[in-house]
Phi, psi and omega in degrees: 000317185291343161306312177313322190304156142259144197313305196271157176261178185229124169251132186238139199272145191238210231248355162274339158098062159254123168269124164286142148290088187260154187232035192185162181278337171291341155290325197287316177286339153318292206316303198297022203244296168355273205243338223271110158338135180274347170297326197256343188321126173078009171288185186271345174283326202292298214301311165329279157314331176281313190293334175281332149339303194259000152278347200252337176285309188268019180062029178274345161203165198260158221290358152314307178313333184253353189256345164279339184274324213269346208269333186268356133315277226284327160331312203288310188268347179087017173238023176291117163284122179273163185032000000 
């Protein structure tokens, strides 16, 4: 599982604006399953972001790929926390 983690955490704000660390493909795929705005829920970056989780999950890539999928989902939805 620690093979999953990311170097940098990505932080994203969820829909009470509580900022998440998220620091792993296994968080990230929570958050979007979770935590993931119901406004942006089922766009095509969320879903995106969910299938590279589960390839990375399934050892078929390696874990940047979801952490590149998951911060332009978060972009996407406007819940990307900066700094």
């Amino acid at each position: 599982m620690n093979s999953n983690r990311w170097n940098l955490p990505v932080p994203v704000r969820d829909g009470q604006d509580i900022v998440f660390e998220i620091r792993s493909v296994r968080h990230a795929a929570e958050f979007l399953i979770l935590h993931w705005p119901d406004s942006d829920r089922g766009s095509w970056k969320h879903l995106a972001a969910q299938i590279a989780c589960l390839d990375v999950l399934e050892s078929e890539r390696e874990p940047e790929h979801a952490r590149r999928a998951f911060v332009e989902a978060a972009k996407a939805a406007g819940i990307l926390a900066e700094g």
